[in-house]
N, C-alpha and C positions, 0 to 999 in steps of 0.2 A: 343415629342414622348411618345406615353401611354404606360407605364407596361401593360399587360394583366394581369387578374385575374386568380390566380392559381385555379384548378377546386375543384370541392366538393368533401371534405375528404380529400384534401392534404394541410397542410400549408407550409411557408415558415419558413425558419430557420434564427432565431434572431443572432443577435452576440454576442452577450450571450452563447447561444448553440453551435455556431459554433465554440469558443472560448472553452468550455469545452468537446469537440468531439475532438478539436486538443488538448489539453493538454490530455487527454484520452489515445489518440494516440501517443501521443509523450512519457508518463508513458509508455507506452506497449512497444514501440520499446529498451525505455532506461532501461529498469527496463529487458528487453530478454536480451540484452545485455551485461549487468552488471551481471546476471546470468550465463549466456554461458563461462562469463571468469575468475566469481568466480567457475566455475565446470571446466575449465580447469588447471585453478593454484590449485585445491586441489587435481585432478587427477595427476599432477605435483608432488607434495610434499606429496602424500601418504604415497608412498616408506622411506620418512624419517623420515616422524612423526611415522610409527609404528616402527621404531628400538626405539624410547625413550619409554619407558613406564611410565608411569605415576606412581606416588610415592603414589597417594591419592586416590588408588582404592585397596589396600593391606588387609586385615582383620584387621591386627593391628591398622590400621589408623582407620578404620571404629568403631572398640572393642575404643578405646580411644576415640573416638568422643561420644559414648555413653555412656562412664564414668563420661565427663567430662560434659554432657549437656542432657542426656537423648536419645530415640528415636527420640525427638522431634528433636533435633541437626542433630541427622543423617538423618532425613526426611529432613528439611533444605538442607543440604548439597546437598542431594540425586537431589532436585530441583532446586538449584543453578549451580549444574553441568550439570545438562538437557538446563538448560536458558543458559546456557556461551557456551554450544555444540549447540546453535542453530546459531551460530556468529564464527562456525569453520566449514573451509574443506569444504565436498557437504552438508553438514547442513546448510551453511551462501546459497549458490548457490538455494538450494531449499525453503529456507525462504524466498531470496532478488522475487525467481517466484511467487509463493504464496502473499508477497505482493507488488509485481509488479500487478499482477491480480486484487487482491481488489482497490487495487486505479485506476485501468483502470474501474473498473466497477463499483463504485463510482463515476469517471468521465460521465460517459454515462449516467450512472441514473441519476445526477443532472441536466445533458443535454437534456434529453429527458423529464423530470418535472419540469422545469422551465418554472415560467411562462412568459407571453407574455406582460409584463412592456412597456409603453408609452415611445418614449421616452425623451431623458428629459428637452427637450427645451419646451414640450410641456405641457399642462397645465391639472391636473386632469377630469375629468367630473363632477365629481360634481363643481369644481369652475367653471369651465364655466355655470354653469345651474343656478348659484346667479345671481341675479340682485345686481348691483352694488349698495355700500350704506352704 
């Protein structure tokens, strides 16, 4: 039985692509998911993380950290605490979307620009076009 030839302007999707369309797909589903439930458990524990205040947001702490290391120390710090809030509460929830998103559209672009590889039982074109010798 003959395959038909798919018509002009359409090609067929390699396994390769189809293979990186599904993992694509599968980041987007896992990566919503794993979000949906890190914004449920920080909605969860809001309520008890703000009764604790934190010790290292004080003036005094900040007035000693510039004593003891400059501006530069307290800029550190200042960015330190920005990166470790990004791996708390709806901060982890909104980062895990954001790069759940980039690796799904990473996946698809690698998918839909890869190229179209022989495959591999079979033999280049150019060795085939040697004469043997």
């Amino acid at each position: 039985m003959s395959e038909t030839p798919p018509e002009p302007g359409t090609q067929r999707l390699t396994r390769g692509q189809i293979g990186f369309y599904l993992a694509g797909y599968l980041v987007l589903v896992a990566g919503s998911i794993g979000s949906a439930w890190a914004y449920r458990l920080a909605l969860a524990n809001e309520a008890r993380d703000a009764a604790g205040a934190g010790i290292f947001v004080t003036k005094a702490y900040r007035y000693r950290l510039e004593v003891l290391g400059g501006k530069g120390n307290v800029l550190a710090s200042d960015i330190q605490d920005w990166f470790m809030g990004l791996f708390e509460g709806k901060h982890l929830a909104y980062t895990l979307a954001v790069l759940t998103l980039l690796g799904a559209v990473v996946c698809f672009f690698i998918a839909l620009h890869l190229p179209d590889f022989p495959p591999p039982h079979e033999e280049p074109p150019e060795a085939r076009d040697k004469p043997a010798g």
